[in-house]
C-alpha positions as CSV (number, residue, x, y, z in Angstrom):
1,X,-30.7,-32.0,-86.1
2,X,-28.5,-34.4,-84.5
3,X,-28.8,-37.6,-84.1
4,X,-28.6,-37.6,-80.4
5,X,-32.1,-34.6,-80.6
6,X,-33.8,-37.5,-82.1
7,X,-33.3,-40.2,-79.5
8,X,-34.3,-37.6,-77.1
9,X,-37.6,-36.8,-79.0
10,X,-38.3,-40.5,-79.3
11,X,-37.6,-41.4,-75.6
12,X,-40.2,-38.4,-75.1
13,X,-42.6,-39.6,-77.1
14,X,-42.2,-43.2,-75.6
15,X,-42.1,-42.3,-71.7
16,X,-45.6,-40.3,-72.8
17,X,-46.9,-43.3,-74.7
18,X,-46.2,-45.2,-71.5
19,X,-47.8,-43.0,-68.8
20,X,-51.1,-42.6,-71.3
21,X,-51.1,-46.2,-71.5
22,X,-51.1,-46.8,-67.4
23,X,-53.7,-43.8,-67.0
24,X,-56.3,-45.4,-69.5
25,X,-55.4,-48.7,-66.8
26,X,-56.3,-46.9,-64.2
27,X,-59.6,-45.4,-65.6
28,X,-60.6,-49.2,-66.8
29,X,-60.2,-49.7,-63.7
30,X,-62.6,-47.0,-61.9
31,X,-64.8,-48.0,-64.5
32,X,-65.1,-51.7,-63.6
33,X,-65.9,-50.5,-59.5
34,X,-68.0,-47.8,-60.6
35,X,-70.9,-49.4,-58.7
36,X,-68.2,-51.5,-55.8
37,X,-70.0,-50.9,-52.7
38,X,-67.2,-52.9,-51.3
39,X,-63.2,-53.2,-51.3
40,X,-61.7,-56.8,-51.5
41,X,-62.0,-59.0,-48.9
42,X,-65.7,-57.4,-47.9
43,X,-64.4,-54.2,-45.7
44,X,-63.2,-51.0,-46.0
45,X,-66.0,-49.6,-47.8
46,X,-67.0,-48.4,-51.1
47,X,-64.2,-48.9,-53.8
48,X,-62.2,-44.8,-53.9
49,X,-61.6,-43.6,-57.6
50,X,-57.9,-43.7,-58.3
51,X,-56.2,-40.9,-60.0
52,X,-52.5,-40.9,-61.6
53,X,-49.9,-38.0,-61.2
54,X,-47.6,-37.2,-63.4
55,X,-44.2,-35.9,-62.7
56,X,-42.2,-33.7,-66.1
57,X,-38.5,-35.0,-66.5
58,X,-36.1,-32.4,-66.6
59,X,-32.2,-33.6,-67.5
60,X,-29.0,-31.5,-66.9
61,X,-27.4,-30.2,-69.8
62,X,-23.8,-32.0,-70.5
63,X,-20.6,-30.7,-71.3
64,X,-22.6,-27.3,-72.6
65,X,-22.4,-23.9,-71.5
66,X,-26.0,-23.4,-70.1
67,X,-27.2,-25.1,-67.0
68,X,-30.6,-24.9,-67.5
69,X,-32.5,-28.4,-67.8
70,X,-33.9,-29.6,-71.1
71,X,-37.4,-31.7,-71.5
72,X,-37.0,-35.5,-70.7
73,X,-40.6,-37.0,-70.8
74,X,-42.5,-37.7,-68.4
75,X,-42.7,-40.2,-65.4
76,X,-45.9,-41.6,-63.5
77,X,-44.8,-40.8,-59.5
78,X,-47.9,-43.0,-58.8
79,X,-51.7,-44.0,-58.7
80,X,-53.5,-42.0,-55.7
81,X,-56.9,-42.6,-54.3
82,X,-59.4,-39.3,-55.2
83,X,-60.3,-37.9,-51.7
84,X,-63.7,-36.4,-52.3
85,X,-66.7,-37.2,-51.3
86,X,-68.7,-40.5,-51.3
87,X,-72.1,-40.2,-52.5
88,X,-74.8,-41.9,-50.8
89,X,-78.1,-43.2,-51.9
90,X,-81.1,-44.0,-50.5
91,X,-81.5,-47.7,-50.6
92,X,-82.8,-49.6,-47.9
93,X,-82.8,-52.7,-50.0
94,X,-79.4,-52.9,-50.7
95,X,-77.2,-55.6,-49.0
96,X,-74.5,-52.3,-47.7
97,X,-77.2,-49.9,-46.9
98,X,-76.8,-48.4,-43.2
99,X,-78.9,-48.4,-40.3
100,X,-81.0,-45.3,-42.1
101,X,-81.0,-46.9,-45.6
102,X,-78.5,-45.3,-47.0
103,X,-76.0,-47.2,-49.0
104,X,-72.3,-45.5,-49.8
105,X,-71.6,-45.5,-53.2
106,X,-68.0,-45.1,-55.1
107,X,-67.0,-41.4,-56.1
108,X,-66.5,-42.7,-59.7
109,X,-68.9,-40.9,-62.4
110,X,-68.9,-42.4,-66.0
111,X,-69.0,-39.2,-67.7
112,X,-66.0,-37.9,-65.8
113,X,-64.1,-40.9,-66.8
114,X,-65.1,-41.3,-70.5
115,X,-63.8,-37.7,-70.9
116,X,-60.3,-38.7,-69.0
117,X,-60.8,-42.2,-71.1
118,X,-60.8,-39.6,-74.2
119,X,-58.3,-37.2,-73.3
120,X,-56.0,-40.0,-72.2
121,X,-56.5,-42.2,-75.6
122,X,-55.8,-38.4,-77.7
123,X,-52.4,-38.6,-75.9
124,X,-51.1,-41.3,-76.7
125,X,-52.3,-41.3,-80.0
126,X,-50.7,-37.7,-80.5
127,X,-47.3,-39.5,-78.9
128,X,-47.6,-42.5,-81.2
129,X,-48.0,-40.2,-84.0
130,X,-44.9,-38.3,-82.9
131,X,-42.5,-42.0,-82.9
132,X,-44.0,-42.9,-86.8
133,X,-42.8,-39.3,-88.2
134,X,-39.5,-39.4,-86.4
135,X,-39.5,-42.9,-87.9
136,X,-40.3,-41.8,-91.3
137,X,-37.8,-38.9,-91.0
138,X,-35.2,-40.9,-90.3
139,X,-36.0,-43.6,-93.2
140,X,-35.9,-40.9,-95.5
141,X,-32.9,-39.0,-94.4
142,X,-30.7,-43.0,-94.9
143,X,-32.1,-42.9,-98.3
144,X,-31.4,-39.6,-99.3
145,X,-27.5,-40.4,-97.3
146,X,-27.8,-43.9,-99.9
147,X,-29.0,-42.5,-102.6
Protein backbone atom coordinates (compact mmCIF):
# COMPACT_ATOMS: atom_id res chain seq x y z
CA UNK A 1 0.00 0.00 0.00
CA UNK A 2 1.32 3.32 -0.45
CA UNK A 3 1.73 5.78 1.69
CA UNK A 4 -0.29 8.25 -0.27
CA UNK A 5 -3.62 5.06 -0.13
CA UNK A 6 -3.31 5.66 3.51
CA UNK A 7 -3.81 9.39 3.80
CA UNK A 8 -6.59 8.89 1.55
CA UNK A 9 -8.27 6.18 3.87
CA UNK A 10 -7.64 8.37 6.81
CA UNK A 11 -9.06 11.66 5.22
CA UNK A 12 -12.09 9.13 4.51
CA UNK A 13 -12.50 8.04 7.72
CA UNK A 14 -12.14 11.67 9.08
CA UNK A 15 -14.57 13.67 6.62
CA UNK A 16 -17.12 10.51 7.85
CA UNK A 17 -16.25 11.06 11.54
CA UNK A 18 -17.17 14.70 10.84
CA UNK A 19 -20.52 14.46 9.00
CA UNK A 20 -21.69 11.67 11.91
CA UNK A 21 -20.67 14.12 14.34
CA UNK A 22 -22.91 17.13 12.80
CA UNK A 23 -25.91 14.65 12.10
CA UNK A 24 -26.04 13.42 15.92
CA UNK A 25 -26.05 17.76 16.30
CA UNK A 26 -28.78 17.98 14.39
CA UNK A 27 -30.85 15.12 15.96
CA UNK A 28 -29.97 16.67 19.61
CA UNK A 29 -31.33 19.21 18.19
CA UNK A 30 -34.93 17.84 17.06
CA UNK A 31 -34.87 16.25 20.16
CA UNK A 32 -34.62 19.33 22.34
CA UNK A 33 -37.95 20.97 20.03
CA UNK A 34 -39.69 17.81 20.03
CA UNK A 35 -42.58 19.40 21.86
CA UNK A 36 -41.68 23.49 20.33
CA UNK A 37 -45.01 24.65 19.47
CA UNK A 38 -43.18 27.76 18.54
CA UNK A 39 -40.03 28.98 16.43
CA UNK A 40 -37.88 31.83 18.09
CA UNK A 41 -39.05 35.00 18.48
CA UNK A 42 -42.89 33.52 19.04
CA UNK A 43 -43.93 33.10 15.18
CA UNK A 44 -43.68 30.92 12.47
CA UNK A 45 -45.14 28.04 14.06
CA UNK A 46 -44.26 24.79 15.34
CA UNK A 47 -40.44 24.07 15.29
CA UNK A 48 -39.91 21.70 11.55
CA UNK A 49 -37.53 18.56 12.12
CA UNK A 50 -34.25 19.16 10.41
CA UNK A 51 -32.67 16.52 8.30
CA UNK A 52 -28.80 16.48 6.97
CA UNK A 53 -27.84 15.46 3.32
CA UNK A 54 -24.99 14.00 2.51
CA UNK A 55 -23.09 14.42 -0.69
CA UNK A 56 -20.13 11.27 -1.70
CA UNK A 57 -16.69 12.91 -2.76
CA UNK A 58 -15.46 11.64 -5.77
CA UNK A 59 -11.65 12.95 -6.82
CA UNK A 60 -10.10 12.69 -10.40
CA UNK A 61 -7.45 10.39 -10.85
CA UNK A 62 -3.86 12.10 -11.44
CA UNK A 63 -1.18 11.51 -13.74
CA UNK A 64 -2.86 7.77 -14.19
CA UNK A 65 -4.23 6.16 -17.12
CA UNK A 66 -7.93 5.78 -16.03
CA UNK A 67 -10.22 8.62 -15.67
CA UNK A 68 -12.59 7.21 -13.59
CA UNK A 69 -13.05 9.06 -9.99
CA UNK A 70 -11.85 7.29 -6.84
CA UNK A 71 -13.75 7.61 -3.22
CA UNK A 72 -12.95 10.86 -1.27
CA UNK A 73 -15.28 10.86 1.82
CA UNK A 74 -18.02 12.44 2.25
CA UNK A 75 -19.29 16.08 2.64
CA UNK A 76 -22.48 17.49 4.49
CA UNK A 77 -24.25 19.89 1.44
CA UNK A 78 -26.38 21.01 4.34
CA UNK A 79 -29.17 20.78 7.14
CA UNK A 80 -32.81 20.82 5.48
CA UNK A 81 -36.07 21.33 7.17
CA UNK A 82 -38.32 17.72 6.84
CA UNK A 83 -41.43 18.79 4.76
CA UNK A 84 -44.04 16.43 6.04
CA UNK A 85 -46.82 16.80 7.82
CA UNK A 86 -47.47 18.66 11.20
CA UNK A 87 -49.53 16.67 13.52
CA UNK A 88 -52.11 18.28 15.39
CA UNK A 89 -53.68 17.53 18.69
CA UNK A 90 -56.57 18.24 20.34
CA UNK A 91 -55.88 20.62 23.05
CA UNK A 92 -57.98 23.42 23.84
CA UNK A 93 -56.03 24.26 26.90
CA UNK A 94 -52.93 24.85 25.31
CA UNK A 95 -51.54 28.46 25.05
CA UNK A 96 -51.09 27.75 20.71
CA UNK A 97 -54.21 25.78 20.28
CA UNK A 98 -56.48 27.28 17.33
CA UNK A 99 -59.79 28.63 17.20
CA UNK A 100 -61.13 24.73 17.16
CA UNK A 101 -58.61 23.51 19.90
CA UNK A 102 -56.32 22.20 18.01
CA UNK A 103 -52.71 22.80 18.77
CA UNK A 104 -49.88 22.15 15.89
CA UNK A 105 -47.34 20.07 17.13
CA UNK A 106 -43.51 19.54 15.62
CA UNK A 107 -43.13 16.50 13.11
CA UNK A 108 -40.29 15.22 15.39
CA UNK A 109 -41.03 11.50 16.80
CA UNK A 110 -38.52 10.17 19.51
CA UNK A 111 -38.40 6.75 18.25
CA UNK A 112 -37.57 7.91 14.76
CA UNK A 113 -34.74 9.95 16.08
CA UNK A 114 -33.24 7.50 18.73
CA UNK A 115 -32.94 5.08 15.75
CA UNK A 116 -31.09 8.01 13.47
CA UNK A 117 -29.36 8.84 17.12
CA UNK A 118 -28.25 5.00 16.84
CA UNK A 119 -27.35 4.57 13.37
CA UNK A 120 -25.57 7.88 13.39
CA UNK A 121 -23.45 7.10 16.74
CA UNK A 122 -22.61 3.22 14.85
CA UNK A 123 -20.96 5.46 12.09
CA UNK A 124 -18.89 7.18 13.53
CA UNK A 125 -17.81 4.71 15.84
CA UNK A 126 -17.15 2.28 12.71
CA UNK A 127 -15.07 5.56 11.14
CA UNK A 128 -13.23 6.03 14.42
CA UNK A 129 -12.42 2.47 14.49
CA UNK A 130 -11.19 2.72 10.88
CA UNK A 131 -8.42 5.96 11.99
CA UNK A 132 -7.05 3.67 15.26
CA UNK A 133 -6.22 0.47 12.84
CA UNK A 134 -4.76 2.60 10.12
CA UNK A 135 -2.94 4.11 13.22
CA UNK A 136 -1.84 0.82 14.52
CA UNK A 137 -0.85 -0.27 10.99
CA UNK A 138 1.30 2.27 10.49
CA UNK A 139 3.01 2.07 14.09
CA UNK A 140 3.77 -1.39 13.37
CA UNK A 141 5.00 -1.13 9.87
CA UNK A 142 8.01 1.91 11.45
CA UNK A 143 8.85 -0.75 13.87
CA UNK A 144 9.17 -3.53 11.67
CA UNK A 145 11.15 -0.61 8.99
CA UNK A 146 13.33 0.07 12.74
CA UNK A 147 13.69 -3.03 13.76
Amino acid sequence: MAFDNVLVASNISASGLTAERLRMEVIANNVANALATRTSGGGGGAYRRQEILFEAIMQEHMGGSTSAPALGGVRVLGVVPDESELPRIHDPGHPDADGEGFVTMPNVFLPIEMVNLMTASRAYEANLKVLQSLRQQLEQTLSILRG
